[in-house]
C-alpha positions as CSV (number, residue, x, y, z in Angstrom):
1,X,71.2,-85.2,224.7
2,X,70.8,-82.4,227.2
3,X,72.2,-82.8,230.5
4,X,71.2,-82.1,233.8
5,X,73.2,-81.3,237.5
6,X,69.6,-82.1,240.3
7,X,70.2,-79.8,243.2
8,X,68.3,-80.8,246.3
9,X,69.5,-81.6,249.8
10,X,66.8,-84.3,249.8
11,X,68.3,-87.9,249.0
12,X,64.6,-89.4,248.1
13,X,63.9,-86.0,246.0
14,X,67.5,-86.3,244.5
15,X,66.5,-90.0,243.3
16,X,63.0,-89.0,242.4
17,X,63.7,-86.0,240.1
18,X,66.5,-87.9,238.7
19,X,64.4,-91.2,237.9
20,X,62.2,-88.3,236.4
21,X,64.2,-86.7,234.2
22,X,65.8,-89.8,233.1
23,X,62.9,-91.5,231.5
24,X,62.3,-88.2,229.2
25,X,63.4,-88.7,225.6
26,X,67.1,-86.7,225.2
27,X,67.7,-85.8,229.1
28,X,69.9,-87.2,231.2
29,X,71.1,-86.5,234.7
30,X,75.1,-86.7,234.9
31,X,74.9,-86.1,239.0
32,X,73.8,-84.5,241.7
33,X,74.1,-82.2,244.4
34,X,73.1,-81.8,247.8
35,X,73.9,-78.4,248.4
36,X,75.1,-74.7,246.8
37,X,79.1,-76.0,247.5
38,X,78.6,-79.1,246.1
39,X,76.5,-77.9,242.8
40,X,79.0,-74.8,242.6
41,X,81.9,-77.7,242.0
42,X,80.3,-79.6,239.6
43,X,79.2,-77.0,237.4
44,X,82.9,-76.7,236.7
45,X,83.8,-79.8,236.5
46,X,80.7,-80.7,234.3
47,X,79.5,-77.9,232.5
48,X,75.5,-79.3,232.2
49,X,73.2,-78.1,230.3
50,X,70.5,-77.1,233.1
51,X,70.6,-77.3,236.7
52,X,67.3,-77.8,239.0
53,X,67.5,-76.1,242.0
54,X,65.7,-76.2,245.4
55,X,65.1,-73.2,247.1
56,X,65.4,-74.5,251.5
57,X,68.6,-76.5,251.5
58,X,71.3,-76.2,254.1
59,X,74.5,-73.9,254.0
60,X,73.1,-71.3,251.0
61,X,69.1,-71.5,250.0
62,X,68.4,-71.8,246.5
63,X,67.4,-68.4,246.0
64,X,70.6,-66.7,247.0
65,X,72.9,-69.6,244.9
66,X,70.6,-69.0,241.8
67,X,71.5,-65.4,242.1
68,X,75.0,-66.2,242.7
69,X,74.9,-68.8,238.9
70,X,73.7,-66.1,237.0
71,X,75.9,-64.0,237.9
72,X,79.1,-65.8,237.8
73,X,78.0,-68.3,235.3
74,X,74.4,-67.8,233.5
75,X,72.8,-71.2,232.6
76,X,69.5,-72.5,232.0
77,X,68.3,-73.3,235.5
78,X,65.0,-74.8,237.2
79,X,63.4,-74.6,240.3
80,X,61.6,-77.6,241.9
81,X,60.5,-76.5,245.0
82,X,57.4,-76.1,247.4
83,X,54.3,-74.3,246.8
84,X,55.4,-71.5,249.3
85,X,57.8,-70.2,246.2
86,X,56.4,-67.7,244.4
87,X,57.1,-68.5,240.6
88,X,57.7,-65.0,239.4
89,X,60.1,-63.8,242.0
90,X,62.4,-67.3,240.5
91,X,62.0,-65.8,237.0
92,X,63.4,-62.4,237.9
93,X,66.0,-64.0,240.1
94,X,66.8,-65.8,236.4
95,X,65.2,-69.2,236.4
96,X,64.0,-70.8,232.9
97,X,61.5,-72.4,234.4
98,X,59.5,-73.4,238.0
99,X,57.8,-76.6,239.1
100,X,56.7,-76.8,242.7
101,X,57.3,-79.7,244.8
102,X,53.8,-82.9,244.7
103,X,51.0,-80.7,246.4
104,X,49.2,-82.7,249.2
105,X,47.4,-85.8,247.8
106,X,48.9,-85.3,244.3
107,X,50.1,-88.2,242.5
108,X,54.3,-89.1,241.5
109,X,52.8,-89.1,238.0
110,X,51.4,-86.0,238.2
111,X,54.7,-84.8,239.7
112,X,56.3,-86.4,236.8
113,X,54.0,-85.3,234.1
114,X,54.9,-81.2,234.9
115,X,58.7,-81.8,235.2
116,X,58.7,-83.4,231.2
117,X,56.1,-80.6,230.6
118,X,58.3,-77.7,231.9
119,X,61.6,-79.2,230.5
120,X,60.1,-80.1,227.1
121,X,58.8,-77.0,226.8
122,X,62.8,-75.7,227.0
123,X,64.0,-77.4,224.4
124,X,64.0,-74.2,222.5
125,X,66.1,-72.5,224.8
126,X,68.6,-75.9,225.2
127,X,69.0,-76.7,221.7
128,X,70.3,-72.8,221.3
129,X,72.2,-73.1,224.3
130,X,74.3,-76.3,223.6
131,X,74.0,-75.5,220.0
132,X,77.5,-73.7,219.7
133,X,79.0,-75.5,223.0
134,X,82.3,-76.8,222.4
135,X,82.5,-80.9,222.3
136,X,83.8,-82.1,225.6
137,X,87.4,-82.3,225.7
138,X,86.7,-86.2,227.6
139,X,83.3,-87.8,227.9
140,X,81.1,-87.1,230.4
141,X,81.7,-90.5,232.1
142,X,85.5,-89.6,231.8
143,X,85.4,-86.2,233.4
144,X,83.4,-87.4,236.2
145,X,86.2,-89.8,237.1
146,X,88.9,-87.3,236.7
147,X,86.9,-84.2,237.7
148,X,89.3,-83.1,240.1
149,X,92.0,-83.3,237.7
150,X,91.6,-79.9,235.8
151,X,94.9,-80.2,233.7
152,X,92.8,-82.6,231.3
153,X,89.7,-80.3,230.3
154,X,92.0,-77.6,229.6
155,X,91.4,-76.9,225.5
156,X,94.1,-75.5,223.1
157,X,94.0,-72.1,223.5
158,X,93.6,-70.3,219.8
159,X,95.7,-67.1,219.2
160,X,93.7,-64.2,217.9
161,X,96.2,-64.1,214.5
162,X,94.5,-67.3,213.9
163,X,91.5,-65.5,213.3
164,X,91.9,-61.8,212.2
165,X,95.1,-60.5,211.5
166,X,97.0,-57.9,213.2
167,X,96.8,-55.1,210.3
168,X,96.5,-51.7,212.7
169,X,95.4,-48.4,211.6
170,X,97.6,-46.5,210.9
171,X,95.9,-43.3,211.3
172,X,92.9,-42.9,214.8
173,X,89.6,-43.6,213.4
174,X,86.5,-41.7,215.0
175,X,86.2,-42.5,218.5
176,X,84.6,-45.9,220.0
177,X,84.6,-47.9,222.9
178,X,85.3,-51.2,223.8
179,X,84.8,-53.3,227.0
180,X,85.4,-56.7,227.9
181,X,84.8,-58.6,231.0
182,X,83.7,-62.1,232.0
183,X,83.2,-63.4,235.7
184,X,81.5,-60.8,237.5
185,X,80.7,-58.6,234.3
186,X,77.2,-59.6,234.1
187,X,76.7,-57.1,237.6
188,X,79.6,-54.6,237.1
189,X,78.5,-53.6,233.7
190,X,75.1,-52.7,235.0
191,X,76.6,-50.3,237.8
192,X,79.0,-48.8,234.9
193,X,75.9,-48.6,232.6
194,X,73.9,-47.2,235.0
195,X,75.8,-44.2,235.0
196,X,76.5,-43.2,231.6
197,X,74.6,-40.2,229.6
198,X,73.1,-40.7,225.9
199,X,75.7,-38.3,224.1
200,X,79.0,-41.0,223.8
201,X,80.7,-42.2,221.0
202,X,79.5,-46.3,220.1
203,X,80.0,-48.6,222.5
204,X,80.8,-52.4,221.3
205,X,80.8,-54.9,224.1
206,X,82.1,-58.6,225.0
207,X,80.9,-60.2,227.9
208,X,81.3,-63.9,228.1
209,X,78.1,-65.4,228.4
210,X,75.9,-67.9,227.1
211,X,73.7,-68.2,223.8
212,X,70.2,-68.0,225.2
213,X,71.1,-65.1,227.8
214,X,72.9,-62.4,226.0
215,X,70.1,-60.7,224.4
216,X,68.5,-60.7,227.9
217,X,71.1,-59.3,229.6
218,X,71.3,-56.6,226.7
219,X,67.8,-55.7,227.8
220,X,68.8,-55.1,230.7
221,X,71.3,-52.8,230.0
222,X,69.3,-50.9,228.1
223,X,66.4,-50.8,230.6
224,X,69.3,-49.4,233.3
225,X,71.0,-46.6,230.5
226,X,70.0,-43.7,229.0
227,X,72.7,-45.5,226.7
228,X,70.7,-47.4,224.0
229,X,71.8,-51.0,224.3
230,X,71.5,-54.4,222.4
231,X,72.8,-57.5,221.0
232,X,74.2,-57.6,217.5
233,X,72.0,-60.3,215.3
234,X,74.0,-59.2,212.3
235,X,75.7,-56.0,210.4
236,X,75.0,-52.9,211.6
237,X,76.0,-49.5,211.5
238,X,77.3,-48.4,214.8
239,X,75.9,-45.1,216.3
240,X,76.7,-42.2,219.5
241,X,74.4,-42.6,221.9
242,X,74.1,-47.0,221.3
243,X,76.1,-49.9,222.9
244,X,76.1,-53.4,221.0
245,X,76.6,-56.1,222.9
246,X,78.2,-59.6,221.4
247,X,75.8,-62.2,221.3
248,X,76.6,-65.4,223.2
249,X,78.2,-67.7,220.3
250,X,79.7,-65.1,218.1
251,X,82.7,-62.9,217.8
252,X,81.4,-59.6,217.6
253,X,84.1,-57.6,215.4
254,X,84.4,-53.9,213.7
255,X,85.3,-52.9,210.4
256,X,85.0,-49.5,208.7
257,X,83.6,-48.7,205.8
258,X,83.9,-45.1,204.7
259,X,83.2,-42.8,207.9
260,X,80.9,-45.3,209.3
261,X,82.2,-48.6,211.9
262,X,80.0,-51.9,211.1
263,X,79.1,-54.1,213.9
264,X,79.4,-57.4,212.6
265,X,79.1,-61.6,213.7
266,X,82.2,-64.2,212.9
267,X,80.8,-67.8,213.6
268,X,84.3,-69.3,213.6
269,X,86.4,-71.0,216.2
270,X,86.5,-70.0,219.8
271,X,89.5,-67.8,220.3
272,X,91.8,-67.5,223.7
273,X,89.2,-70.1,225.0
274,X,86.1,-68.0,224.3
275,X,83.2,-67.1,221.9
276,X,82.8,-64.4,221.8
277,X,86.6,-63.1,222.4
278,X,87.5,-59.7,223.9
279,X,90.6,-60.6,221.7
280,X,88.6,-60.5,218.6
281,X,87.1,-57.5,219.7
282,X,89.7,-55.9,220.2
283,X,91.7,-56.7,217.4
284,X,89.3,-55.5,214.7
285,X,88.9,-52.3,217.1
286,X,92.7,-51.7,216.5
287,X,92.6,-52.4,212.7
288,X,89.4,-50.3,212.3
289,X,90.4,-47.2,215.0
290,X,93.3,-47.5,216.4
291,X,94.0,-44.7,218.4
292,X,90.9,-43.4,218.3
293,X,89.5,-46.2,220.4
294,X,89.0,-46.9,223.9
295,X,89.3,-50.0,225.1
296,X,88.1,-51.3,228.6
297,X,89.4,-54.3,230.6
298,X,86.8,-54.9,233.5
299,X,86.9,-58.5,235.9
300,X,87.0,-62.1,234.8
301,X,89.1,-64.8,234.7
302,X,91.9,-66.0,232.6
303,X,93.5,-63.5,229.9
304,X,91.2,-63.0,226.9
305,X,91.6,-59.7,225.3
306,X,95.3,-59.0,226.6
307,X,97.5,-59.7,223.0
308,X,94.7,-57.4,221.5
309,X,94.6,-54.5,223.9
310,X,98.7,-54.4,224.2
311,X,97.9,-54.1,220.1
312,X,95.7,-51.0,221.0
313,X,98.1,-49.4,223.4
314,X,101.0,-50.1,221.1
315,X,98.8,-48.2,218.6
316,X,98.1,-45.6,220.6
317,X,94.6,-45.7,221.9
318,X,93.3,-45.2,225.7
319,X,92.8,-48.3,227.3
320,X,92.2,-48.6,231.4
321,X,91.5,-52.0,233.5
322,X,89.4,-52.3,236.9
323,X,91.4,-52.4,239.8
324,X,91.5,-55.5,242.1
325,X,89.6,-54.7,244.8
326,X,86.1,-54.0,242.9
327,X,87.0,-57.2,240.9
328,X,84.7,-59.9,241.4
329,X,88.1,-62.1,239.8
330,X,91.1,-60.0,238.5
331,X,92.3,-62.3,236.4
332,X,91.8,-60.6,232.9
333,X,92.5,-56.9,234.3
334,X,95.8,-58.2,235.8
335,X,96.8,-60.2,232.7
336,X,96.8,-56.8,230.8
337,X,98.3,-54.5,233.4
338,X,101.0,-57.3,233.5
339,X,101.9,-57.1,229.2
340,X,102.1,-53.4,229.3
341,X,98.7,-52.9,227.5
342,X,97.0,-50.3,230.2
343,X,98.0,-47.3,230.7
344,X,95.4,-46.7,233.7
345,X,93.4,-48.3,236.0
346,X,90.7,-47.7,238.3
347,X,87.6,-48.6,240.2
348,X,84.2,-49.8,238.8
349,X,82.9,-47.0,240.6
350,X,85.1,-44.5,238.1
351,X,85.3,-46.5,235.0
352,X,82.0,-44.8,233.7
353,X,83.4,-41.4,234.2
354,X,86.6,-42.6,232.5
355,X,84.2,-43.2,229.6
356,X,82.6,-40.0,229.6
357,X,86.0,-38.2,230.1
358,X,87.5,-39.9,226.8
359,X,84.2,-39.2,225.0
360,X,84.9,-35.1,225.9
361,X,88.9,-35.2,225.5
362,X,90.1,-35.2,228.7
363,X,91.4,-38.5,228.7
364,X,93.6,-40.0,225.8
């Protein structure tokens, strides 16, 4: 069952796309939303599967919250909205998919007949999406009762030992770099990609986000880089002059195997609430390089990665964290500043040079 947050500041539309959706085989709408605010809170509290979104509602239009979602928290979204919208500009913006508003003289059932088109034609996309989601911690019905009471969605948090053990290198490897962000990373990774040259050392990265998107956003990487970028769909050998990016429902972890590092996927347990894990990451980064790694701590919220990278900078490799103020949330950069694992920190506008000044020796 797939389900669905309707987003429209219209009370009849609200009830008609709902009725819609409702009647097709494995959807179902949990709530809805009459504007950005009121969608932005329910996401959290009820982590859908899709959101539709209109585009002219009232406090923030539908363009400006869709670019807002996926950039704070990528989802499969639709927009239902008049024929005015161009359908392409929605797509680049990040929609899924587009169905405009009943034309003059068209029919409910026509109306209905596109919205089970365009959101059986997703069930692709969905199906990978949910597919490694994490069973609610209370039923839906339960959490929308107790929404506002965070304390009971909160998982067990899973230490990285649980998963791959702390067994450092004792001597530094080759050089690599890691970087992990969440909230906000989707954006600040492109301005630090943007800005790097071809000639670094391999670059692994873990950005939370979901299955569905990753490879996406890996494209997009690459298109912005002279750095060759994409996502890990299984071993690889990792090269200068390529950045791997963790694919949205696998730990993405290094090993070495004689003077190569190997890129590879662990389809196991979410660790420090996340899968992929910068803690993961990290940890096989320590075990494989050690001090020759790098390892970056860039926004998001919560403190993934920090009881790896204090492993690294125990260990002897470089490792920085964004500063506050170019953090979209500073949560995961100021857990690791606060355990004594950086021994930097700067500003996304620096953090590529950083990278290029480890790469060439000046920094260690």
């Amino acid at each position: 069952m797939y389900t669905v947050l309707v987003i429209d500041d219209s009370i009849s539309m609200r009830k008609v796309i709902s009725d819609f959706i409702n009647s097709i085989e494995d959807f179902a709408v949990v709530d809805t939303a009459a504007d950005a605010f009121e969608a932005r809170d329910k996401i959290k509290q009820l982590e859908p599967d899709l959101v539709t979104i209109d585009i002219n509602m009232p406090k923030m239009d539908g363009v400006t919250f869709l670019r807002n979602l996926m950039r704070l928290h990528p989802m499969p979204a639709v927009v239902i909205s008049g024929e005015s919208v161009r359908g392409n500009d929605i797509f680049d913006d990040g929609a899924v998919g587009f169905v405009s508003k009943p034309a003059l003289g068209e029919s409910m059932s026509s109306f209905n007949e596109r919205i089970k088109e365009t959101l059986l034609n997703l069930t692709f996309l969905l199906k990978k999406y949910t597919l490694k989601k994490p069973r609610p911690i209370k039923p839906i019905e339960q959490q929308v009762k107790k929404a506002n009471i965070t304390d009971s969605l909160v998982e067990e948090k899973v230490h990285p030992d649980k998963v791959i053990k702390n067994n450092p290198a004792l001597m530094p490897g080759a050089k690599i770099i890691g970087i992990g962000s969440s909230t906000g990373g989707v954006e600040s990774l492109l301005k630090v990609f943007k800005n790097l040259p071809s000639n670094l050392p391999p670059i692994v990265i873990t950005q939370h986000i979901p299955y569905g998107f990753s490879n996406s956003f890996a494209q997009r990487l690459n298109d912005h880089s002279d750095v060759i970028v994409s996502e890990v769909q299984g071993e690889v050998i990792l090269q200068k002059g390529h950045a791997y990016l963790a694919p949205g429902n696998m730990h993405l972890v290094i090993n070495k195997k004689g003077s190569n590092y190997i890129g590879s996927l662990l389809d196991v347990t979410r660790v420090s609430r996340h899968k992929p894990s910068v803690d993961v990451m990290f940890r096989s980064l320590n075990n494989s390089a050690g001090g020759g790694a790098m390892a970056v701590m860039m926004t998001g919220m919560g403190d993934d990665g920090t009881i790896a990278m204090k492993n690294l900078h125990d260990n002897g490799a470089y490792t920085i964290a964004q500063n506050e103020e170019s953090c979209v949330v500073f949560g995961m950069p100021q857990q690791a500043i606060k355990a004594g694992a950086v021994k930097e920190v700067c500003h996304l506008d620096d953090i590529a040079q950083y990278i290029i000044d480890f790469a060439s020796g000046k920094r260690r």
